[in-house]
C-alpha positions in Angstrom: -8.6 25.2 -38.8 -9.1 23.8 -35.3 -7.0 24.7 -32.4 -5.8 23.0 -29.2 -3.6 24.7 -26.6 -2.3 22.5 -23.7 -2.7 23.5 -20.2 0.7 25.8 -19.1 2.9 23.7 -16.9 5.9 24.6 -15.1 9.0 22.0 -16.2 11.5 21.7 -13.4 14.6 22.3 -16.4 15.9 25.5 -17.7 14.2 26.4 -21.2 17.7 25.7 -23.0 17.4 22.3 -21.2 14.2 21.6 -23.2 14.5 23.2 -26.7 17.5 21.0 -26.9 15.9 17.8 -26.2 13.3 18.9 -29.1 15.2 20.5 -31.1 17.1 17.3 -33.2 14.2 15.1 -34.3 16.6 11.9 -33.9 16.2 12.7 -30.2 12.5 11.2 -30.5 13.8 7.8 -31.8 15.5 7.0 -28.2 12.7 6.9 -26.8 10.6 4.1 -29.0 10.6 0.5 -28.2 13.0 -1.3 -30.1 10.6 -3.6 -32.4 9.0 0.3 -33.6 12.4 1.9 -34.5 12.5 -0.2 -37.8 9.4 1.6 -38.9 11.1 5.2 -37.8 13.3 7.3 -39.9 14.8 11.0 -39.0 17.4 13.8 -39.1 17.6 16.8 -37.5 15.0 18.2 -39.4 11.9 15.4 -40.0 11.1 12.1 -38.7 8.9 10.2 -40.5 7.7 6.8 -39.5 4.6 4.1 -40.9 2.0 3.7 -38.3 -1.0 1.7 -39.6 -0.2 1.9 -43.0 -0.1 5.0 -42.7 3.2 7.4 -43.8 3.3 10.0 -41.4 6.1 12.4 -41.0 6.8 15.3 -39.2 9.4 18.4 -40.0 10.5 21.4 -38.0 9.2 24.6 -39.7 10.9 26.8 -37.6 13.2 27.1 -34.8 13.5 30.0 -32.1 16.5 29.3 -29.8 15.3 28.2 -25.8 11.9 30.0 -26.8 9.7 28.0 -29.6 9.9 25.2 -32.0 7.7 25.4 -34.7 6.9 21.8 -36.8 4.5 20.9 -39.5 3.2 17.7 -41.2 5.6 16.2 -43.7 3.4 13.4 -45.6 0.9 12.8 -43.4 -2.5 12.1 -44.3 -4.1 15.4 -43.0 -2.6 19.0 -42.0 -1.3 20.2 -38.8 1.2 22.5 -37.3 2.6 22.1 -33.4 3.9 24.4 -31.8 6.1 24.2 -28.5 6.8 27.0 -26.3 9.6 27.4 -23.6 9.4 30.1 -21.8 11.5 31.1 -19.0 9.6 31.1 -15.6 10.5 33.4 -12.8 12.8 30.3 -11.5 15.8 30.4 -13.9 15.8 26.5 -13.5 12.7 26.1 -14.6 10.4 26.9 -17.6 6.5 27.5 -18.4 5.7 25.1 -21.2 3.0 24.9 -23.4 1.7 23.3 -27.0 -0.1 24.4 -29.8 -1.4 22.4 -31.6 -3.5 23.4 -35.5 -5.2 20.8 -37.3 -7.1 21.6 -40.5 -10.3 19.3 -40.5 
């Protein structure tokens, strides 16, 4: 299984700020155009959306309040797990951020 880690940035928010923007997968939904939503289904737990003919969905495996968020494939064509990490930086208004990402090849 290959695996990416992003650079660690620093996120001017708290880490509760972000988990909870990450946390509800119908959060993700605001932010596509409108002529994509159509194509875009999701709860709290999945979204799932057809991209090129291709069915790909995405679920939350596990959840870690204002520390980690934990989501797996859900029907797409190939395996992967991302992982996103909130940690609280030494500015309690801001948070060191990172993602994981694992993709079986």
């Amino acid at each position: 299984m290959a695996e990416f880690r992003s650079k660690k940035a620093v996120v001017s928010k708290a880490p509760y700020e972000l988990y909870m923007a990450f946390v509800d997968m119908r959060n993700f939904v605001q932010f596509l155009p409108e002529e994509k939503k159509a194509d875009v289904t999701a709860d709290y737990d999945s979204i799932h959306a057809m991209v090129q003919g291709f069915n790909i969905g995405v679920r939350v495996k596990d959840r870690v309040p204002y520390s980690r968020i934990e989501f797996q494939d859900d029907g797409a064509p190939f395996k992967f797990f991302l992982t996103l990490h909130f940690d609280a930086a030494s500015d309690p208004y801001k948070t060191d951020f990172q993602i994981v990402a694992k993709m079986k090849v």
